[in-house]
One Martini backbone bead per residue (centre of mass of N, CA, C, O) as a GRO file, in nm:
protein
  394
    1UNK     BB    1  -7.548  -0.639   1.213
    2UNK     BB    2  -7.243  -0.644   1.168
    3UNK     BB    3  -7.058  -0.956   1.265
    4UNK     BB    4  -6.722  -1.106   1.276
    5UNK     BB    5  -6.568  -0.929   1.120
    6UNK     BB    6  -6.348  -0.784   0.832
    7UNK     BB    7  -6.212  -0.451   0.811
    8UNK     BB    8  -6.076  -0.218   0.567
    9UNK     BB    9  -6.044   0.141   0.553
   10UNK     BB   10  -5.954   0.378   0.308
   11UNK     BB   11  -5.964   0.677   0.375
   12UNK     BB   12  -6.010   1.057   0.278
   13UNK     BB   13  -5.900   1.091   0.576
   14UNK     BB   14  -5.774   1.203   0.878
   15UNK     BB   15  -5.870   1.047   1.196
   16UNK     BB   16  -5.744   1.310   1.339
   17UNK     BB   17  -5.820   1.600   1.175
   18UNK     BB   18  -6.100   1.547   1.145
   19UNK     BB   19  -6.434   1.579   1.102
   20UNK     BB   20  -6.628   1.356   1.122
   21UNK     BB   21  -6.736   1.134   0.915
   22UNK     BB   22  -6.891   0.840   0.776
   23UNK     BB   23  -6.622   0.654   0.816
   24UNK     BB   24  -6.639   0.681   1.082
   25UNK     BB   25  -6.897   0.623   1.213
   26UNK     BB   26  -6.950   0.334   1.074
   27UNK     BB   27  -6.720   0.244   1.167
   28UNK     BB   28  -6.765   0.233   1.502
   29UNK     BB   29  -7.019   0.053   1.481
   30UNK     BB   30  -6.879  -0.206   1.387
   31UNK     BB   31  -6.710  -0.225   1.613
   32UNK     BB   32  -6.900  -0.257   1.841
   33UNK     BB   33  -7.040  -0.516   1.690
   34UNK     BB   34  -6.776  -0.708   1.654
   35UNK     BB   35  -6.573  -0.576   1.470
   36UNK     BB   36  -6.246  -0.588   1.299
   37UNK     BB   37  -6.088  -0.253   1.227
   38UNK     BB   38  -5.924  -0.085   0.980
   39UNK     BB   39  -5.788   0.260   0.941
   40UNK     BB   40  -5.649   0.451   0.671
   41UNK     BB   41  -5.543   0.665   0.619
   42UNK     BB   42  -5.461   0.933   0.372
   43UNK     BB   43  -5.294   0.854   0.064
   44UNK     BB   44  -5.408   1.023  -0.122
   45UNK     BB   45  -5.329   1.209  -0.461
   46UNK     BB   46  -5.112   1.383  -0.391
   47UNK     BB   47  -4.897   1.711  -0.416
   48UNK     BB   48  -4.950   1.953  -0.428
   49UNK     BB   49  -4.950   2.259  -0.523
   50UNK     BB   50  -4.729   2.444  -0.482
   51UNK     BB   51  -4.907   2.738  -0.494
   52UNK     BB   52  -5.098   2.674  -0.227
   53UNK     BB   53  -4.912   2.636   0.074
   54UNK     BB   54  -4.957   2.311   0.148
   55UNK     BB   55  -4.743   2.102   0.136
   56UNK     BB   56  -4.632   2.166   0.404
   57UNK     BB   57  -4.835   2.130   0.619
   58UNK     BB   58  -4.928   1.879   0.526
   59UNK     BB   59  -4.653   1.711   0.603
   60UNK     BB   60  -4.685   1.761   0.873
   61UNK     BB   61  -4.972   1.618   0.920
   62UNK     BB   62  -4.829   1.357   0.837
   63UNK     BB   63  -4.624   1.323   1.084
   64UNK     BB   64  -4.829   1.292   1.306
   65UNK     BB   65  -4.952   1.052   1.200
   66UNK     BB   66  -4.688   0.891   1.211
   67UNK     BB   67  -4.655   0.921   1.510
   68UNK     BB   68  -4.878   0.737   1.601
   69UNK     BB   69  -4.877   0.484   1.403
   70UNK     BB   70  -5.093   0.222   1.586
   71UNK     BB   71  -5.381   0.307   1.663
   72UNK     BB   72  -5.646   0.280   1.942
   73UNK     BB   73  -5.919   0.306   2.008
   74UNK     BB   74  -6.190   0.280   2.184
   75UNK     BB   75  -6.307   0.066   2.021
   76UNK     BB   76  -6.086  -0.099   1.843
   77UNK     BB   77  -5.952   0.083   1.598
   78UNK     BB   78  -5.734   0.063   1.379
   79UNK     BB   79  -5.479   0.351   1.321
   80UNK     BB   80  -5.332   0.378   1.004
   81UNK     BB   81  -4.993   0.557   0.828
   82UNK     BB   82  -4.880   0.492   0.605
   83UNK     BB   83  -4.625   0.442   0.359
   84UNK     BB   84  -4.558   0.638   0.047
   85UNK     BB   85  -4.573   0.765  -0.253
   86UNK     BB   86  -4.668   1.107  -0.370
   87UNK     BB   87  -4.681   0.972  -0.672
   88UNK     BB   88  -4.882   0.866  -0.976
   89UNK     BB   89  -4.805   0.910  -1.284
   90UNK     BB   90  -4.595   0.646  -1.222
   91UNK     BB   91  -4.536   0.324  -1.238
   92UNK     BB   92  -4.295   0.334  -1.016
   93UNK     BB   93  -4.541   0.419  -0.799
   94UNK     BB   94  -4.750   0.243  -0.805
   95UNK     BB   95  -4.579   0.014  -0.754
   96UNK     BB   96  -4.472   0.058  -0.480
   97UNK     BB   97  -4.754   0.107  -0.345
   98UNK     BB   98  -4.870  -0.151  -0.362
   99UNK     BB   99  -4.641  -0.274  -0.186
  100UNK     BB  100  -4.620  -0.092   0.038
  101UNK     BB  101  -4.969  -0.146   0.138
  102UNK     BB  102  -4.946  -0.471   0.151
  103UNK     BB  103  -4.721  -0.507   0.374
  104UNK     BB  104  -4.835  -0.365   0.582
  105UNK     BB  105  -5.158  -0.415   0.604
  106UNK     BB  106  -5.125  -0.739   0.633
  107UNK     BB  107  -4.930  -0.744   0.865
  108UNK     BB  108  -5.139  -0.582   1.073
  109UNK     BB  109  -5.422  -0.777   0.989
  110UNK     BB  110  -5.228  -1.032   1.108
  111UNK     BB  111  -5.183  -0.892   1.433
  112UNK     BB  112  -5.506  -0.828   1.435
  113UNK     BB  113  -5.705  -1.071   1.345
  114UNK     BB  114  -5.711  -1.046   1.034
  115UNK     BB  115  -5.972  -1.189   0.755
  116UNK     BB  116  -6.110  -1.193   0.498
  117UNK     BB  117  -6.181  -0.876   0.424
  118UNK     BB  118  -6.323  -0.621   0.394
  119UNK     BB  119  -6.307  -0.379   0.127
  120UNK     BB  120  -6.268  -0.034   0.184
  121UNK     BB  121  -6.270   0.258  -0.067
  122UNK     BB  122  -6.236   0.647  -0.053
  123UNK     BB  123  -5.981   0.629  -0.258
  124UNK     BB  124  -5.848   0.577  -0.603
  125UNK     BB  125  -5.557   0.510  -0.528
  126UNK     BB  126  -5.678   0.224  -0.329
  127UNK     BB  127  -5.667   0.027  -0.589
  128UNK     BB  128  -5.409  -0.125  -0.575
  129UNK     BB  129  -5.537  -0.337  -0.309
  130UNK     BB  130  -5.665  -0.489  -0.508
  131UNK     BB  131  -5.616  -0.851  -0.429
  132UNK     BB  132  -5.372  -0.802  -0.170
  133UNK     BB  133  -5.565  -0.911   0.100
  134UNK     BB  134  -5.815  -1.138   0.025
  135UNK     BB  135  -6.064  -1.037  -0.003
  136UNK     BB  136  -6.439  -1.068   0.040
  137UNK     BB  137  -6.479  -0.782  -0.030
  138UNK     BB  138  -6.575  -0.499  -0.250
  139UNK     BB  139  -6.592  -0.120  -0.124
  140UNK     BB  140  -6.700   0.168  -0.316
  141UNK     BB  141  -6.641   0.527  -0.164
  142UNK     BB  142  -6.816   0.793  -0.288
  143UNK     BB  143  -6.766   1.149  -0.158
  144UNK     BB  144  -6.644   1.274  -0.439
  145UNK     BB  145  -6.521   1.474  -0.735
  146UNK     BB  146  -6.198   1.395  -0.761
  147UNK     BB  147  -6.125   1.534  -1.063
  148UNK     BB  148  -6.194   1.845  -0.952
  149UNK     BB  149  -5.936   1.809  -0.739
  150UNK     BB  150  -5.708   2.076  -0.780
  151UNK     BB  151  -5.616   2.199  -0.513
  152UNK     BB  152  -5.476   1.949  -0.332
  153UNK     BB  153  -5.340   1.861  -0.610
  154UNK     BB  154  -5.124   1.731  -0.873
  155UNK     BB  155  -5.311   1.533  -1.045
  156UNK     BB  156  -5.409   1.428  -1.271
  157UNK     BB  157  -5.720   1.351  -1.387
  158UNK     BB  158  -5.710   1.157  -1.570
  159UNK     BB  159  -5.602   0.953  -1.371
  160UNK     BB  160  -5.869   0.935  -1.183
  161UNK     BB  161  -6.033   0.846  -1.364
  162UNK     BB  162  -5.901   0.593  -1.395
  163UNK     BB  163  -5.907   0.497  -1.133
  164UNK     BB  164  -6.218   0.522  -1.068
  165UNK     BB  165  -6.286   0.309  -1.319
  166UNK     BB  166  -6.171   0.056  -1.160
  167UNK     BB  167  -6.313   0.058  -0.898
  168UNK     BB  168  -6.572   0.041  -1.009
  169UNK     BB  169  -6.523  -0.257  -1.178
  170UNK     BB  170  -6.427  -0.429  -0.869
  171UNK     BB  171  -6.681  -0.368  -0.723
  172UNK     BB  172  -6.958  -0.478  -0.545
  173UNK     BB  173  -7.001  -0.191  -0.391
  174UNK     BB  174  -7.172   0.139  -0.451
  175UNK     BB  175  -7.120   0.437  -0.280
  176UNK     BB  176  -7.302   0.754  -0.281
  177UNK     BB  177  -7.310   1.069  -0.103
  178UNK     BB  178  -7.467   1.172  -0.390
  179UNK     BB  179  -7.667   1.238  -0.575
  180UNK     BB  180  -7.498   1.388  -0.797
  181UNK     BB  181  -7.319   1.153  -0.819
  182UNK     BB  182  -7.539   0.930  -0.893
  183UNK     BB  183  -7.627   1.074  -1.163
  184UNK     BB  184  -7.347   1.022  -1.306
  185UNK     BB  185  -7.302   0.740  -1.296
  186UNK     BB  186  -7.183   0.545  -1.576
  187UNK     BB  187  -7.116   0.312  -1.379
  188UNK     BB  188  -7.253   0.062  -1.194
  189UNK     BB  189  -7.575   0.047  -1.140
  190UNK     BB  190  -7.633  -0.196  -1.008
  191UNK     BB  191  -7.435  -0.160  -0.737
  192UNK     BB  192  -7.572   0.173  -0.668
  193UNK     BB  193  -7.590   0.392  -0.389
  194UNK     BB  194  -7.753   0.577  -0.161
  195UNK     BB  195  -7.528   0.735   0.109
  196UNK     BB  196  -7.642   0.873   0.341
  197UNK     BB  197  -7.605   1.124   0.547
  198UNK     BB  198  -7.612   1.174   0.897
  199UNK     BB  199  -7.647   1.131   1.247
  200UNK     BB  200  -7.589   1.251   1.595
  201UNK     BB  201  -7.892   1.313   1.772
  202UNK     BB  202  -7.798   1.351   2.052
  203UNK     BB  203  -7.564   1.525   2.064
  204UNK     BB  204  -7.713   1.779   1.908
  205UNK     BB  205  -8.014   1.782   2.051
  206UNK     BB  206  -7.871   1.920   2.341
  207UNK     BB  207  -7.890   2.216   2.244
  208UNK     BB  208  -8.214   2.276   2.261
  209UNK     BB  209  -8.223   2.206   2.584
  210UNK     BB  210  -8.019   2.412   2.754
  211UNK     BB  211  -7.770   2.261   2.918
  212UNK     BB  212  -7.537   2.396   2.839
  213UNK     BB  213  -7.230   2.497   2.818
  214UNK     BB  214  -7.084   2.771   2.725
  215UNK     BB  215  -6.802   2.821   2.556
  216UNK     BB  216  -6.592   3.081   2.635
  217UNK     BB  217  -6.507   3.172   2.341
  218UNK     BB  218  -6.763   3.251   2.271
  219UNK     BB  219  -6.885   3.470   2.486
  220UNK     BB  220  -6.634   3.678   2.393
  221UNK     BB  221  -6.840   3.697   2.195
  222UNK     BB  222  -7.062   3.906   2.021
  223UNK     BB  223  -7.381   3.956   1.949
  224UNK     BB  224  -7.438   3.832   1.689
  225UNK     BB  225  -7.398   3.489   1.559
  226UNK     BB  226  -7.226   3.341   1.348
  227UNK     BB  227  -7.166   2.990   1.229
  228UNK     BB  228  -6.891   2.762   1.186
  229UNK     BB  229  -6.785   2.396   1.098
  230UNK     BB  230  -6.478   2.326   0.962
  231UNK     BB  231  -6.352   2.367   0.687
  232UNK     BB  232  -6.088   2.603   0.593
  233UNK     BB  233  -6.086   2.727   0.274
  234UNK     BB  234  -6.048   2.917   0.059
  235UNK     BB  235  -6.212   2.796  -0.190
  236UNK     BB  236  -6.481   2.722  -0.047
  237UNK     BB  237  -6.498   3.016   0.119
  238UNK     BB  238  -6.701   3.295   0.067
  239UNK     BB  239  -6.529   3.549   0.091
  240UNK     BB  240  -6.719   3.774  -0.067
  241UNK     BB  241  -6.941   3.729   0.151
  242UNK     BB  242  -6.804   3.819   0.352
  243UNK     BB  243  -6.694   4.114   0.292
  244UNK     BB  244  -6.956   4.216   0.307
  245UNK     BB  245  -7.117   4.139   0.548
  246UNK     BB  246  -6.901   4.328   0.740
  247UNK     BB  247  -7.022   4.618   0.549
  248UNK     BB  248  -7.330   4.570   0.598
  249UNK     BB  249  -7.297   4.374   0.913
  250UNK     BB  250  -7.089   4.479   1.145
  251UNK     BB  251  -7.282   4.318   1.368
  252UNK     BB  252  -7.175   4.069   1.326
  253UNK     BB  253  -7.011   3.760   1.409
  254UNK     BB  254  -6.807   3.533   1.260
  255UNK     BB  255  -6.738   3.159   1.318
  256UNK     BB  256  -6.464   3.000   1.309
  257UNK     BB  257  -6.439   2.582   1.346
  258UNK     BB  258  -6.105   2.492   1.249
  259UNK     BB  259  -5.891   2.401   0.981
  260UNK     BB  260  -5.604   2.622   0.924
  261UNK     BB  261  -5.398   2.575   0.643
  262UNK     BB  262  -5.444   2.894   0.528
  263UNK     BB  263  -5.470   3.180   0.416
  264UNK     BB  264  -5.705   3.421   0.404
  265UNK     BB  265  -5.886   3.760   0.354
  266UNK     BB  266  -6.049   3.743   0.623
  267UNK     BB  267  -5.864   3.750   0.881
  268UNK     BB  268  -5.889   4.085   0.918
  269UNK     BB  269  -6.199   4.120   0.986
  270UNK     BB  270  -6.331   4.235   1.298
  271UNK     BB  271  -6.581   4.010   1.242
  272UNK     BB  272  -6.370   3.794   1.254
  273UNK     BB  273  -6.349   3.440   1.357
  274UNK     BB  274  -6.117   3.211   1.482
  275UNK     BB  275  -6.124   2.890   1.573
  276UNK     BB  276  -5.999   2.606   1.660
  277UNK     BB  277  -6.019   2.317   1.688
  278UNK     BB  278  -6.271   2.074   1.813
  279UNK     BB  279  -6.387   1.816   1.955
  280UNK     BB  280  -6.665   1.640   1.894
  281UNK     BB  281  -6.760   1.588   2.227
  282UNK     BB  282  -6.758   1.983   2.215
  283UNK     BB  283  -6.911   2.104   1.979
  284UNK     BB  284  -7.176   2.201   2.138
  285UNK     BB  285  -7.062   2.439   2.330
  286UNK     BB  286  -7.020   2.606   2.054
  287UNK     BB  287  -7.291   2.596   1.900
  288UNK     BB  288  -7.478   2.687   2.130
  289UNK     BB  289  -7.383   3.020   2.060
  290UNK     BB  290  -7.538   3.030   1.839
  291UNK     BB  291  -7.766   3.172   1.628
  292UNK     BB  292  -7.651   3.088   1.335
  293UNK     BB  293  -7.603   2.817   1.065
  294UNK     BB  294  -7.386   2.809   0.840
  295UNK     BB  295  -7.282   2.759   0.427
  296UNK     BB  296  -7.042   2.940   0.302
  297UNK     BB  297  -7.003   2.836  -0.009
  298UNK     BB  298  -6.854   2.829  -0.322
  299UNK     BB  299  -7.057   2.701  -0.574
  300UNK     BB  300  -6.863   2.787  -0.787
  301UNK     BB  301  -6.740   2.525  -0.738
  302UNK     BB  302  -6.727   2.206  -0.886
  303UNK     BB  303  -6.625   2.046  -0.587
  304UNK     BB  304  -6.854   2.173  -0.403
  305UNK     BB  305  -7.137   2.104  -0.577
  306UNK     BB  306  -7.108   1.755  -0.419
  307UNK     BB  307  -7.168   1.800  -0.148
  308UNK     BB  308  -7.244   1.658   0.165
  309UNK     BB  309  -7.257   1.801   0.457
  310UNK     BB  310  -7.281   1.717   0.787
  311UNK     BB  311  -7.366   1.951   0.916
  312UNK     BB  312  -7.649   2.030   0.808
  313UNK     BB  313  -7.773   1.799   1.002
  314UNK     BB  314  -7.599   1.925   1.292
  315UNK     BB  315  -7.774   2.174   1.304
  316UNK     BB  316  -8.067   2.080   1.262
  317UNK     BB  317  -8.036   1.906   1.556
  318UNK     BB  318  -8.018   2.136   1.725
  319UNK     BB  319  -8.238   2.397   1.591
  320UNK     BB  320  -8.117   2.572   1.457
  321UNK     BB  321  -8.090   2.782   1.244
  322UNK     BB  322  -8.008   2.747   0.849
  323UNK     BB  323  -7.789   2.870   0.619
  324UNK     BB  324  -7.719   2.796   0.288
  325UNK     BB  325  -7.621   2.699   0.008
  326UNK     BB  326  -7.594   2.572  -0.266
  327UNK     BB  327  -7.702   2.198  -0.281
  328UNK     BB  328  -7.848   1.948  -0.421
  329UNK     BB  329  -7.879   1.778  -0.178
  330UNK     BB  330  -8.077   1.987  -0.030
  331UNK     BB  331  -8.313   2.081  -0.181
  332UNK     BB  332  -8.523   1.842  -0.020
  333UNK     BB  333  -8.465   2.076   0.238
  334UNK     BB  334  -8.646   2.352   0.185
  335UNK     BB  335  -8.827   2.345   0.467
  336UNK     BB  336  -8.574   2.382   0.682
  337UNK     BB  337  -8.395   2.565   0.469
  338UNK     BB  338  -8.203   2.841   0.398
  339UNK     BB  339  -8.156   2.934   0.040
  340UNK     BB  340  -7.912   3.052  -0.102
  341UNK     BB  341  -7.866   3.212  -0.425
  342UNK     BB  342  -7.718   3.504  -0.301
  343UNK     BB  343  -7.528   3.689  -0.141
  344UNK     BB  344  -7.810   3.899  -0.078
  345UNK     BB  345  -7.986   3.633   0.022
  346UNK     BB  346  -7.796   3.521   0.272
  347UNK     BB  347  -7.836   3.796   0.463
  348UNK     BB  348  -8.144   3.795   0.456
  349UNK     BB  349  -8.197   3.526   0.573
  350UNK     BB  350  -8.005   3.604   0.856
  351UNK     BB  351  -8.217   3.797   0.914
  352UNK     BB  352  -8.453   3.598   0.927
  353UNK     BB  353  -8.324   3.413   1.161
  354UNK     BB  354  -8.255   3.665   1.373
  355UNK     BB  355  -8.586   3.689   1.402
  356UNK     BB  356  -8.656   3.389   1.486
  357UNK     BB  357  -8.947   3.271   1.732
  358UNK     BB  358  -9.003   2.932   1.693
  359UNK     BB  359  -9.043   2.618   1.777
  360UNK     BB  360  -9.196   2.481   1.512
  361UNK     BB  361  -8.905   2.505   1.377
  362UNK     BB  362  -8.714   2.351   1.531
  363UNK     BB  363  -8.906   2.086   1.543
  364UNK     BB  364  -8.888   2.048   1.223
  365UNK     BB  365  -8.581   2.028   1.174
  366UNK     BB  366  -8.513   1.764   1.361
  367UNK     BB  367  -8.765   1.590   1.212
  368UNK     BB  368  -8.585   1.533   1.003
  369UNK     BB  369  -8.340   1.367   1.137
  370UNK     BB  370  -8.389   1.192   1.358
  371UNK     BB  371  -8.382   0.920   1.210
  372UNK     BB  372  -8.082   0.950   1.033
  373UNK     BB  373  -7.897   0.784   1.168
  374UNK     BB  374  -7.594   0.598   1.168
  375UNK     BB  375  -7.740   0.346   1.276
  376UNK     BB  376  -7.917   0.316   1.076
  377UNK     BB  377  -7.697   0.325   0.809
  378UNK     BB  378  -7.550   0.058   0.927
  379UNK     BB  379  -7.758  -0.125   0.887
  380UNK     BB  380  -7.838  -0.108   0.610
  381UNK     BB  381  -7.549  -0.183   0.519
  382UNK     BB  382  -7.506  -0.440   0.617
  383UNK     BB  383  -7.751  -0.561   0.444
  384UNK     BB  384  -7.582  -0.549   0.222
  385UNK     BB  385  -7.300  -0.712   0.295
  386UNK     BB  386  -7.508  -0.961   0.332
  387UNK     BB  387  -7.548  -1.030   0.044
  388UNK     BB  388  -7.349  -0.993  -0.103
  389UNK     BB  389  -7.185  -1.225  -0.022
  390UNK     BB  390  -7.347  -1.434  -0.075
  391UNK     BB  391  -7.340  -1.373  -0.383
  392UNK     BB  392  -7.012  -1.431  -0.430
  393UNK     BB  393  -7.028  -1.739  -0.234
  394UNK     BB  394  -7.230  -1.936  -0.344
   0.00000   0.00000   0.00000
């Protein structure tokens, strides 16, 4: 494991608001290992489309993350909102912000005792930020196609698209969270690796073992419990499939838990309920409730198609049944996953998952991510940078 290094990760979520990420585990692991760490939340890619009604939301949420200031987790972990200007388009916002991001992030690494610094870079806009932090290796994680992202913001794509080949260009290496992703990769693929998402697999296998005690919030719906944790955007989740199984199996009740930052057309639906964000080291006990553990994504939506959710491991790791939409990354686990191909044998399957009492489907689903988790993830993306280093500075 990498230690007594300093690293900066600009992330493409914030520490704060999201369910944790793969560079949030990543980070986490390695403040651990003695290393020094500032996570930068995320910087944007400009201000979401007038029309999305996301606008004033995001700005309250990123007012908040800069009332936190630079924040110290638990790990040792420097979490700093930069203030930047949210426009890309223009040559001077561009220049502003590299000014603007250069003297916050070196100030405060200067005053964290953090030097020649490892630079990861989770979001195309940091890039501006290459050559000016003194940097020891610059690494670039791929963990969306930023430029099919045209719900969240509103910059061209076309520049996003020429950050991104900047970026390319710049790292020593590029980590790739998906197959599809890393399939189209046209530039850098000497450099460049597939960093599959992991588990925290102690965390979620507790729930397996039936020890824990099932958050109230759950216990007041009545089961079947269809459930789903995270993300929540009218253009993600395929609304017209709660909408059918609503008429089809009103008997189903349908439990979204996480951040809903726009109104849905099914929030009105009397078998679907919303509960508000839960912490990460409370949410086995609301997962604990589910019958069926769900991904119910839009997958028609060409930006949702290159995902790779770290949920559907954490799902598999509980040991509960796991219903998905298609996602490429998943297909060589549809032996452990029900795939469904549409919307009326997601319904089939949810009916098949509901029916299922067999044990060693439980523990084939758990065996399937046991080895992966974060720790071994961890272990060894530091021996890619401990190489990249040699070979750089040799």
């Amino acid at each position: 494991m990498l230690h007594g290094k300093s690293i900066i990760c600009f992330g493409g979520e914030d520490w704060w608001y999201h369910h944790p990420h793969s560079k949030n585990h990543l980070m986490r692991r390695f403040a651990r290992a003695g290393n020094k760490v500032i996570f930068v939340n995320s910087i944007s890619m400009g201000l979401a489309p007038m029309k999305s009604g996301e606008v004033l939301p995001r700005i309250k949420r990123k007012l908040k993350s800069y009332a936190k200031l630079a924040r110290t987790t638990e790990e040792g972990i420097t979490v700093v909102s930069p203030a930047v200007v949210p426009f890309f388009g223009s040559r001077t916002a561009v220049a502003a912000n590299r000014r603007l991001l250069a003297a916050q992030i070196s100030s405060l690494a200067r005053r964290r005792g953090l030097s020649n610094p490892i630079l990861w870079i989770a979001i195309p806009t940091a890039v501006e930020v290459v050559g000016h932090l003194h940097e020891s290796l610059v690494i670039y994680h791929v963990s969306d196609k930023y430029d099919a992202n045209t719900m969240d913001h509103a910059t061209d794509p076309a520049l996003i698209r020429k950050l991104h080949g900047q970026a390319i260009s710049a790292a020593d290496l590029i980590f790739y969270s998906s197959r599809k992703l890393l399939a189209e990769a046209e530039q850098g693929r000497e450099k460049s690796y597939l960093l599959e998402q992991a588990v925290d697999f102690d965390h979620w296998s507790t729930i397996s073992r039936g020890d824990i005690r099932l958050a109230e919030a759950v216990t007041r719906i009545p089961q079947p419990r269809v459930g789903y944790f995270g993300a929540i955007e009218p253009w993600l989740i395929d609304q017209e499939l709660i909408k059918q199984a609503s008429r089809e199996r009103p008997d189903w009740n349908w439990i979204f838990i996480g951040n809903k930052s726009r109104g849905l057309e099914i929030e009105t639906l009397p078998n679907v309920h919303f509960l508000p964000p839960v912490a990460y080291q409370d949410l086995p006990a609301y997962a604990a409730g589910f019958d069926v553990c769900v991904l119910p994504w839009n997958t028609e939506v060409p930006f949702t198609s290159y995902g790779s959710a770290i949920k559907v491991r954490e799902y598999l790791a509980s040991g509960k049944p796991v219903v998905i939409s298609p996602l490429p990354e998943y297909e060589s686990m549809s032996d452990v996953l029900r795939i469904a191909r549409s919307r009326e044998q997601f319904l089939e399957l949810v009916d098949d998952a509901l029916r299922e009492n067999d044990v060693e489907r439980v523990r084939g689903r758990q065996d399937a991510v046991r080895d992966g988790t974060w720790d071994a993830r961890a272990e060894w993306v530091s021996g890619l940078i401990e190489k990249a280093l040699v070979a750089k500075h040799a």
